[in-house]
C-alpha positions in Angstrom: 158.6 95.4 102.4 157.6 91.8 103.0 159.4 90.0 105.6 158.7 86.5 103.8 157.3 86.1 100.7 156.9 82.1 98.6 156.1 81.4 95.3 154.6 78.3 94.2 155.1 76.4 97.1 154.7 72.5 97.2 155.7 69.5 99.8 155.4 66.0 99.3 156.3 63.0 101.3 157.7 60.4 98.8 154.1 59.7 96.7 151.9 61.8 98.9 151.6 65.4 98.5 150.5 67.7 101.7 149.9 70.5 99.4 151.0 73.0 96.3 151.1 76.0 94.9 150.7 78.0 97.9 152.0 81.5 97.3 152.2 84.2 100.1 153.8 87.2 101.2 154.0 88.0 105.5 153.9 92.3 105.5 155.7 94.0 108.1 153.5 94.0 111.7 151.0 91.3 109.9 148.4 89.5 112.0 148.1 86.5 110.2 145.5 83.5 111.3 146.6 80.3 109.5 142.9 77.9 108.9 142.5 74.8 107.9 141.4 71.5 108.7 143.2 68.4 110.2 145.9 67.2 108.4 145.7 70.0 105.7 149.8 70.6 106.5 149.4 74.0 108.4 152.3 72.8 111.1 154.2 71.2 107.8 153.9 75.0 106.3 155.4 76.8 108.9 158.1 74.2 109.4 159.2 75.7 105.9 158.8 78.9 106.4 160.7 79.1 109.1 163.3 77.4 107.5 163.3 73.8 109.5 162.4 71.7 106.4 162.8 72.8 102.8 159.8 72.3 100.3 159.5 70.0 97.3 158.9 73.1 94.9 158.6 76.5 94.5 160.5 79.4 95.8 161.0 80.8 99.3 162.4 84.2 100.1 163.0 86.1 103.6 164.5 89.3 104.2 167.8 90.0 105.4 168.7 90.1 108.7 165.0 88.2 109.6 165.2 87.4 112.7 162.4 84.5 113.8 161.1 82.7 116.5 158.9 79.5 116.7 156.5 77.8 119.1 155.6 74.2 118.2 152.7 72.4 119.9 155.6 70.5 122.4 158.2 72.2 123.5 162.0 70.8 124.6 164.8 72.2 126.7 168.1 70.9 126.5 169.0 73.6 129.5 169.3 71.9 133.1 168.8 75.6 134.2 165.4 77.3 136.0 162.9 78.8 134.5 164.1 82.2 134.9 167.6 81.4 133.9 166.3 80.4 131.0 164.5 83.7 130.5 167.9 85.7 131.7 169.5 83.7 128.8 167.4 86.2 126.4 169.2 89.2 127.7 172.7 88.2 127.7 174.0 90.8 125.8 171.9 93.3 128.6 173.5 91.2 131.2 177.3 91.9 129.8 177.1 95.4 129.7 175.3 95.0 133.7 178.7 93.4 134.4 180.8 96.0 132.7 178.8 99.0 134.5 179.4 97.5 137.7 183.4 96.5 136.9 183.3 100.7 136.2 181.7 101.6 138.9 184.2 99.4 141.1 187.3 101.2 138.5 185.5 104.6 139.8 186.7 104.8 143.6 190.4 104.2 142.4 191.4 107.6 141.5 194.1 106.2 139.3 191.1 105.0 137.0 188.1 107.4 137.8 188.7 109.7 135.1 188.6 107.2 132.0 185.6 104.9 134.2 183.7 107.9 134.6 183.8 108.6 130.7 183.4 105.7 130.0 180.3 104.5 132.0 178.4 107.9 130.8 178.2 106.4 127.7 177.6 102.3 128.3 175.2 103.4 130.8 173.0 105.4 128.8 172.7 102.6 126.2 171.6 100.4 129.0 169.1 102.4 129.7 168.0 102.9 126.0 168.0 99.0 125.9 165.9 98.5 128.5 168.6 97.8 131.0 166.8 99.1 134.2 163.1 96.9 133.1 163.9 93.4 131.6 163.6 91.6 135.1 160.3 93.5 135.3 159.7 92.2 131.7 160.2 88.8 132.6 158.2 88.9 135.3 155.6 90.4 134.4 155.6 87.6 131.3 155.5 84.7 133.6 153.1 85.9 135.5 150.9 86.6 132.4 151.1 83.5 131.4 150.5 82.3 134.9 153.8 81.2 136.4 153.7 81.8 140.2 157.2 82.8 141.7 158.0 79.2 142.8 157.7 77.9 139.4 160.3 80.4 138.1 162.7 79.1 139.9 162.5 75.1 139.3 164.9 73.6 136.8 163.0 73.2 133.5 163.2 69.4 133.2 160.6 69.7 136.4 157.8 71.3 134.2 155.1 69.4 132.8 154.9 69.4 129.1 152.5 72.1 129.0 154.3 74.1 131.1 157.7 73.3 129.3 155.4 74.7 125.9 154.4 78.1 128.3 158.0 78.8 128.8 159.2 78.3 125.1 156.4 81.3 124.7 157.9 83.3 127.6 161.1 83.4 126.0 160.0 84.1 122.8 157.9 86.9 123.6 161.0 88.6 125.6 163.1 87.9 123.0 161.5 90.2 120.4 161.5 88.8 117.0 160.9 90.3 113.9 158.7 87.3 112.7 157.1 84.9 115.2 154.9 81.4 113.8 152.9 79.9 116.7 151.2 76.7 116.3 148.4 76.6 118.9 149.5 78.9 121.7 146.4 78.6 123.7 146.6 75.1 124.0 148.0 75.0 128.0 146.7 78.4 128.9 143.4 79.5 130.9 141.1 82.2 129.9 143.6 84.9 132.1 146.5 83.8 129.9 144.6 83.9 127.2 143.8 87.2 127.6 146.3 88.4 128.5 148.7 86.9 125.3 146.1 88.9 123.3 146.7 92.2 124.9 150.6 91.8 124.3 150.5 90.6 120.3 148.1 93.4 119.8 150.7 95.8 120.9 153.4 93.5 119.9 156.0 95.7 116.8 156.3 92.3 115.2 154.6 89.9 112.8 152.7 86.9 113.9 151.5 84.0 111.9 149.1 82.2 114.0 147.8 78.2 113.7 144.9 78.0 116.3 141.5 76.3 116.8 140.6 78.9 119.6 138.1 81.2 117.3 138.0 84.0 119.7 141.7 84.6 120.4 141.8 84.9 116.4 139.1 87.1 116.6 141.0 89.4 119.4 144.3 88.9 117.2 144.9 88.6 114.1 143.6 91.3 111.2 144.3 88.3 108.4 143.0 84.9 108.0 144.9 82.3 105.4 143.3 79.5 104.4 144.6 76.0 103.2 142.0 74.6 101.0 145.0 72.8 100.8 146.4 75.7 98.2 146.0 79.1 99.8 143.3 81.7 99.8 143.5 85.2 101.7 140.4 86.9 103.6 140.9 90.1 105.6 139.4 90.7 109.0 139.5 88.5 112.0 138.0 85.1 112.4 134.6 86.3 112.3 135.1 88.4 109.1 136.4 85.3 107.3 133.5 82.9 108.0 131.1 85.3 106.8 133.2 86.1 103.7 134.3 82.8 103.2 130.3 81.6 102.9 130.0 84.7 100.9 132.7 83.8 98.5 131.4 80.3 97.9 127.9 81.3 97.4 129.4 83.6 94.5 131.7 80.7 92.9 128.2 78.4 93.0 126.2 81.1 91.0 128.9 81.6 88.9 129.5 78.1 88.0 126.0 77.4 88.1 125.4 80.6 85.6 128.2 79.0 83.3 126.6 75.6 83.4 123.2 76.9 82.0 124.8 78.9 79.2 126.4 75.6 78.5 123.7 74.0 78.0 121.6 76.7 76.2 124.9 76.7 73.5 125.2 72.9 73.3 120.8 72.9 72.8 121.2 75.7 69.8 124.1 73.7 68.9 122.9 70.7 68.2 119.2 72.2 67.2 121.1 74.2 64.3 124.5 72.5 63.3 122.6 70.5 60.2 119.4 73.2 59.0 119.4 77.0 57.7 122.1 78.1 60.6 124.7 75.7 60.2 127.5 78.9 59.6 126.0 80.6 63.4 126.1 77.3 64.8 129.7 75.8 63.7 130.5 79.7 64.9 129.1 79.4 68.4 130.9 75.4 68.4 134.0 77.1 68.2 133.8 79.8 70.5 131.9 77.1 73.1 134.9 75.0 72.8 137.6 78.0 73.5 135.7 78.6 76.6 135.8 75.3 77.8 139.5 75.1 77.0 140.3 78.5 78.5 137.9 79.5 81.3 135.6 76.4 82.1 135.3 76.7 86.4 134.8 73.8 88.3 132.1 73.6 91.1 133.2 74.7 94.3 134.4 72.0 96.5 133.5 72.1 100.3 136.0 70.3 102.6 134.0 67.6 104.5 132.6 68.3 107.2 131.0 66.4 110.5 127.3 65.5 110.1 126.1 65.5 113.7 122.9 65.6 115.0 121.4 65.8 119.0 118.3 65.7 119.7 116.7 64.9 123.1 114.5 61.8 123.2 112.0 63.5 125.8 111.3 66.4 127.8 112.9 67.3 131.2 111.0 68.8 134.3 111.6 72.6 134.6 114.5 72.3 137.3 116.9 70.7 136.1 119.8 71.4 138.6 119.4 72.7 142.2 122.3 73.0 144.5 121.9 73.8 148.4 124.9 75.1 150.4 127.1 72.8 148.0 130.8 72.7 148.6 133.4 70.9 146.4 136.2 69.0 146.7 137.4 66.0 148.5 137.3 65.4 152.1 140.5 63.7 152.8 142.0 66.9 151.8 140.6 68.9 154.7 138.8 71.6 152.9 137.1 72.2 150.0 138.0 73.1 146.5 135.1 76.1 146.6 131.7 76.9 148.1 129.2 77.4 145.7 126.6 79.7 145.9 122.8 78.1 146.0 122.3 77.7 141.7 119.2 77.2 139.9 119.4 75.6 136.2 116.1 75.4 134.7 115.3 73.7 131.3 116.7 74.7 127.9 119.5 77.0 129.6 123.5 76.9 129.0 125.2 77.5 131.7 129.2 77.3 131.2 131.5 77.0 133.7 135.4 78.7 133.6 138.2 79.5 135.8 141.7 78.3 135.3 143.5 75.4 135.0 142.8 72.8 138.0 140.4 75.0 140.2 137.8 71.6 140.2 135.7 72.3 137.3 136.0 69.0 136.2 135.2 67.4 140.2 132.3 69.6 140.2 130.5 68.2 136.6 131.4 65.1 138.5 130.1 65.6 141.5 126.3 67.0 139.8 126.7 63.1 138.3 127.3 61.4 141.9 130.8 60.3 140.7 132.6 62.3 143.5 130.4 63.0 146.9 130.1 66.6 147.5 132.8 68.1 150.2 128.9 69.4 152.0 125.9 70.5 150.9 123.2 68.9 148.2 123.2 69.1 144.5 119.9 67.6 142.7 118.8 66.7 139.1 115.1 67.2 138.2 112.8 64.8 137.1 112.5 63.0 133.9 116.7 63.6 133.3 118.3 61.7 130.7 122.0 62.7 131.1 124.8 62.5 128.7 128.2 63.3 129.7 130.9 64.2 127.3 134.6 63.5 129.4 137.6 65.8 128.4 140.1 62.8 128.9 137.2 60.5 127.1 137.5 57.9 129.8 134.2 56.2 128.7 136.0 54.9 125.8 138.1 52.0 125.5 141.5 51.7 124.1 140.9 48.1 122.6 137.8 48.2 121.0 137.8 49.4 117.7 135.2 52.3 116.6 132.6 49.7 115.6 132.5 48.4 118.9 132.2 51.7 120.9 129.0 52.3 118.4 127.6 49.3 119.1 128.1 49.1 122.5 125.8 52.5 122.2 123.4 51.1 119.8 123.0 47.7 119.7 120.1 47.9 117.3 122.5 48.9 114.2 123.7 46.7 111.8 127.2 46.7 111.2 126.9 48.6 107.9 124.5 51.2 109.4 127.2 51.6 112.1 129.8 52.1 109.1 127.8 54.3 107.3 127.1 56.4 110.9 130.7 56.5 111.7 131.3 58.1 108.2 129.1 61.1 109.1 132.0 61.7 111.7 134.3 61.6 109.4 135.8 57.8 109.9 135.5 56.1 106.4 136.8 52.8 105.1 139.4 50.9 106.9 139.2 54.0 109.8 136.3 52.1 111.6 138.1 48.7 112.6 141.0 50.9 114.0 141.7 50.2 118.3 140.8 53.5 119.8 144.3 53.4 121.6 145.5 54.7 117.9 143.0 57.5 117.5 144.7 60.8 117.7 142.9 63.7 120.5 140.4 65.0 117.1 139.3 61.4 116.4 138.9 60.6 119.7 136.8 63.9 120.4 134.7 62.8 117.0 134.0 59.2 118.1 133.3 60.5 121.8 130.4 63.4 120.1 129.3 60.0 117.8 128.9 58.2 121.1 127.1 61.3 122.9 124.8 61.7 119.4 123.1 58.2 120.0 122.0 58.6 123.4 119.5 61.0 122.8 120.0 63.2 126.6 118.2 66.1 127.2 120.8 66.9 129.8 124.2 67.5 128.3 127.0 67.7 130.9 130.2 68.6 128.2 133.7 69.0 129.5 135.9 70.8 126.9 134.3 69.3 124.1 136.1 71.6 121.0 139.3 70.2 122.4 141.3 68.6 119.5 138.5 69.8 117.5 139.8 71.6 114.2 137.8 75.0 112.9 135.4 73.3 111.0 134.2 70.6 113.4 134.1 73.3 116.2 132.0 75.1 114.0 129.5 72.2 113.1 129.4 71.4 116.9 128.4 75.1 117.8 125.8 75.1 115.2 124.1 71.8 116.7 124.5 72.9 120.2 122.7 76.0 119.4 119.5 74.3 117.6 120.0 71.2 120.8 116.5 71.6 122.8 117.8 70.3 126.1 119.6 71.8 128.8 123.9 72.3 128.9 126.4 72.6 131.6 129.5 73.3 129.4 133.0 73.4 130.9 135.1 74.8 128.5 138.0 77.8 127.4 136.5 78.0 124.5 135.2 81.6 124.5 133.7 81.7 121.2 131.5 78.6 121.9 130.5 80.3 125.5 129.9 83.8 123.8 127.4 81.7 121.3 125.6 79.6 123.6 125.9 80.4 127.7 122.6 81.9 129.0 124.8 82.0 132.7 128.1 82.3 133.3 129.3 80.1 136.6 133.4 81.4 137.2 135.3 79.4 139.8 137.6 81.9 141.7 140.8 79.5 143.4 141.6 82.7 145.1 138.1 83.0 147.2 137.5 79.3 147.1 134.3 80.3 145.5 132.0 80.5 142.8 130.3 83.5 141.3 126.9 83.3 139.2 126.7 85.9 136.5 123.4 85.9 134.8 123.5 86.7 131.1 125.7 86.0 128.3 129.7 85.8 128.3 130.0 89.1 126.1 127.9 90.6 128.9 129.8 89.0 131.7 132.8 90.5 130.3 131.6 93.8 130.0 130.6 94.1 133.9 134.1 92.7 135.0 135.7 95.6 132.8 133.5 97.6 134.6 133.8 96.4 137.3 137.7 96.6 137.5 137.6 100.0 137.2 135.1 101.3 139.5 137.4 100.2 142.1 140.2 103.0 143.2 143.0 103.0 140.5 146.2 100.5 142.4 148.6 103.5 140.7 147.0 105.8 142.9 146.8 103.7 145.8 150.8 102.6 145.8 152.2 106.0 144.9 154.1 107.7 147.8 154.0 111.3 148.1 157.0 113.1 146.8 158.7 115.5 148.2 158.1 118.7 146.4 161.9 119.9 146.1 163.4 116.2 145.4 161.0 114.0 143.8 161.8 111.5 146.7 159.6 109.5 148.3 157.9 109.5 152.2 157.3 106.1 154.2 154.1 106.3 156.0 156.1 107.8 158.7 156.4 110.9 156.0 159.9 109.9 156.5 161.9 110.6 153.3 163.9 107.9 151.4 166.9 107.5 149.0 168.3 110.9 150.5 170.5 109.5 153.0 174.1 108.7 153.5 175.4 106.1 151.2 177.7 103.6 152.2 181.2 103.7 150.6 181.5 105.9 147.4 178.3 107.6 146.4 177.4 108.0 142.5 179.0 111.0 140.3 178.0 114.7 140.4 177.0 113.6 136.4 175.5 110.5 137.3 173.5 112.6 140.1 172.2 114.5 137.3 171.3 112.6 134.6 169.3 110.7 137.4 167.4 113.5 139.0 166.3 114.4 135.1 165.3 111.0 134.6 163.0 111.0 137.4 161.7 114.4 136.7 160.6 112.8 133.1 159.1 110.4 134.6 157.2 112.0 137.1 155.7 113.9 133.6 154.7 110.7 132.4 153.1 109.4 135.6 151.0 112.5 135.9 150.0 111.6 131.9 149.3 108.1 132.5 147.0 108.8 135.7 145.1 111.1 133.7 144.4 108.7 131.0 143.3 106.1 133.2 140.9 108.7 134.9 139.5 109.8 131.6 139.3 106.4 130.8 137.8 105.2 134.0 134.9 108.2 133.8 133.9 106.5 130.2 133.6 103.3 131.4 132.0 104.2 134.6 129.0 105.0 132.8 129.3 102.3 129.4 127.8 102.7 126.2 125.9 99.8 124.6 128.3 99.2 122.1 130.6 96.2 123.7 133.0 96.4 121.3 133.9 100.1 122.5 134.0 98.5 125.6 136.3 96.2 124.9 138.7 98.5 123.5 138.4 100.9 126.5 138.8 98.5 129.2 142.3 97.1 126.4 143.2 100.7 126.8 143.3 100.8 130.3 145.3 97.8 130.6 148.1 98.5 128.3 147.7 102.0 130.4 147.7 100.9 133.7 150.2 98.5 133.1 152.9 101.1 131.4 151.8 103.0 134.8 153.2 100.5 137.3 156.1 99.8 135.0 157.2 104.0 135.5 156.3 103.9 138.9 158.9 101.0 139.8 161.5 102.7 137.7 161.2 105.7 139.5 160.9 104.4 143.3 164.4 102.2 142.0 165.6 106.0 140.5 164.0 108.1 143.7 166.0 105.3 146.0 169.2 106.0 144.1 
């Protein structure tokens, strides 16, 4: 049964239309990837389907009971509470029947009441269990800290949070609150690569249905099993991200030999025609008139249409000595702050390498590019550029453009050889036609401004590219086009970016800045290779179930301190639990202690496998996915057993 399905669907804003007949149907547990480029209407879609605007035509039907969720690209709270009041708020319900437990248990030392409490608490406290009663705090913490919260933020009032944090919590709170159907426009726009990650784990376990909008290639490609693409009506390809640009060329190759195909019968029937109408075959030819004429009427294709697309090109203007960067007992940061940033190990970049740089969210990747371009003095140590360097630098926040120029004067400012309709026609291959190109760049939106800043970058001609985030703002197809020229580019790159997909195609070494060791580790090889050692890597080392798991006490099930001291077995202040209550809880943690022995066993049999990896990375990948859903479920039984085992 589908949980949404439209028909025919159209939306148009007074004289302009945004799209039409797009027809779809969202499956139960669907993976959905929703592609297009800028300005297609993919945010303007999902406003509709989620019921927040209605569309100009066509029909629109959800199942009963649906229930939804929604992430936009900007979150806002009306709450004045915390973040984790506002994750509690999910779990109200949860929360009642806490209250009502603890007003029995309280009704259960008066013996006037006990008997009826007693009965009834059997029963409310079993479906609190079932509901997840004894795990949601876990839930939520282990939700904030996925999508890395720390502690302190969870308590600040949400008006505190920046905007990106503000859209991070909107996610937390729809992940805990378990929707049937959940649209999510550009999730991984305020995450690192850990959240990242880590988001992808939980929707590919997820029971619900996803429709995703995103420009981050690889998180579809870890995702979603479906891609739907406004062209701007809708066409379906199945697979991941990957799947679809391969069928997606494959499909258009097919619609241009078909059309081509038609195009020559055409002409062969219009030739014989024309050749024939007035001799010996006039009867064959008036035949073949008519039957040419049906066809055009009835089935005549059109030539397949490509959306446009940038037309970028880099090319270095010379060649670059060998070395290229050299660093010597470099530290970064800022010395009025007392210590650095991170130490970074002695690097050698040599020409026609990629080396791209990641670690989360304000670690000082940006101060470092910076610092390689003598715009911030190193915390200590030395970092050189080779000889014969010509260096462009690509900023994430563009600060080398200026808000009150207009696009023509950035280019010319660049290249002040062009004429100002060879600057019109250059700005066009980046997508800025007509009246676009006398536009103040204080208008531009983050795209445009990433397009005019790669426009800028084109006409230097570096053979050092230092590139902060460049696919930021970018949509699919420009991020494609840039990958493409990057890849063919015969200089030298130092890429900071999150962008996985556009590391996994071009990195040579991966450089990760570690906050929590104020260092920087060098991985040499590609990021599909990097990955692979760090899943390796994390579980060569002793499993943490097996390190944090007290011995029990053969007769009880209870835990020992280190002492070998047992716990949960003593006195209890005031009235102790029922006989029944007793019970149920000593089988609940024999259950429990089944599972635990499962899940330890999985993980080892897991752990052997990866131990000694196959070739095949995407194996790998799916073993070291295992193990984390795995090790995860692990911890989640053992803290419901120590809070069972303590009583």
């Amino acid at each position: 049964m589908s949980l949404i399905t439209a028909t025919d669907l159209g939306k148009s804003y007074g004289p302009d239309d945004i799209f039409s007949g797009i027809s779809l149907s969202i499956p139960n547990r669907a993976r959905i990837g929703l592609a297009g480029p800028n300005g297609i209407g993919k945010t303007t879609l999902l406003r509709i389907l989620i019921g927040l605007e209605e569309p100009s035509g066509g029909y629109l039907q959800r199942a009963r009971g649906l229930r939804m969720g929604y992430l936009p690209q900007e979150a806002y709270f009306e709450s004045q509470g915390t973040l984790w009041e506002e994750c509690l708020s999910v779990f109200k319900d949860l929360l009642a029947r806490q209250d009502e437990l603890r007003r029995l248990e309280h009704a259960m030392s008066d013996p006037q009441q006990a008997a009826e409490a007693l009965e009834a608490y059997g029963g409310l406290e079993h479906e609190f269990d079932h509901l997840g009663g004894y795990t949601f705090e876990n839930r939520i913490r282990q939700t904030l800290t996925g999508l890395s919260f720390s502690e302190a933020d969870a308590q600040r009032p949400l008006q505190q949070l920046s905007g990106g944090q503000r859209t991070r919590a909107l996610l937390a709170r729809l992940l805990l609150s378990n929707p049937d159907l959940l649209f999510l426009d550009e999730p991984t726009n305020h995450l690192d690569i850990a959240a990242i990650e880590w988001l992808e784990d939980y929707l590919r376990e997820w029971e619900g249905a996803v429709v995703i909008v995103s420009h981050d290639r690889y998180f579809l490609d870890q995702v979603v099993t479906t891609i739907f693409e406004m062209t701007p009506t809708l066409e379906v390809y199945h697979g991941n991200y990957s799947a679809y640009i391969h069928q997606r060329a494959e499909r258009y190759q097919r619609r241009l030999e078909e059309y081509q195909a038609q195009q020559e019968f055409i002409q062969k029937e219009e030739e014989f025609i024309r050749r024939n109408i007035a001799g010996q075959n006039t009867r064959q030819a008036q035949g073949r008139r008519k039957r040419l004429e049906a066809m055009l009427e009835e089935a005549r294709l059109t030539p397949p249409m490509e959306s446009r697309r940038l037309h970028l090109q880099l090319q270095p203007v010379g060649r670059s000595g060998e070395l290229v960067l050299v660093t010597k007992d470099l530290s970064i940061g800022y010395a009025d702050e007392g210590r650095p940033l991170f130490a970074v190990p002695n690097l050698v970049l040599t020409r026609g390498e990629c080396a791209a740089i990641i670690g989360p969210n304000g670690a000082g990747k940006t101060t470092f590019l910076k610092t390689i371009l003598n715009q911030i003095p190193a915390y200590a140590g030395e970092a050189d550029l080779g000889a014969s360097l010509k260096v462009g630098y690509f900023a994430q926040a563009h600060e080398g453009l200026h808000p009150d120029w207009t696009l023509m004067q950035e280019i010319a400012t660049v290249a002040p050889k062009l004429l100002p309709a060879q600057i019109r026609d250059y700005l066009a291959r980046f997508l800025f036609t007509g009246d676009d190109v006398f536009k103040p760049v204080s208008v531009l939106s983050g795209g445009e401004r990433g397009r005019l800043a790669l426009a800028c970058l084109a006409l230097q001609g570096a053979n050092l590219l230092l590139l902060d985030e460049p696919t930021n703002h970018l949509d699919l197809p420009a991020q494609e086009v840039l990958q493409a020229i990057l890849a063919d580019y015969g200089g030298t790159i130092l890429l900071v970016s999150h962008d996985r997909y556009l590391i996994d195609a071009l990195a040579t070494q991966i450089w990760e800045v570690v906050p929590s060791e104020s260092s920087l580790r060098m991985f040499e090889g590609a990021y599909s290779e990097y990955k692979a050692a760090r899943l390796a890597e994390a579980v060569r080392k002793p499993a943490a179930a097996a390190q944090v798991r007290p011995a029990l006490d053969g007769d009880r099930g209870l835990p020992r301190t280190a002492a070998g001291q047992k716990v949960g077995n003593g006195p209890r202040p005031g009235n102790g639990p029922s006989k029944m209550e007793q019970r149920r809880r000593q089988q609940r943690i024999v259950a429990l202690e089944a599972e635990i022995t499962r899940l330890e066993k999985e993980l080892q049999a897991i752990t052997q496998q990866l131990e000694n990896p196959s070739s095949d990375l995407g194996r790998i990948q799916r073993l070291g996915q295992e193990y984390t859903r795995l090790h995860a479920l692990l911890e989640d039984r053992m803290e419901e057993w120590g809070r069972s085992a303590e009583g």
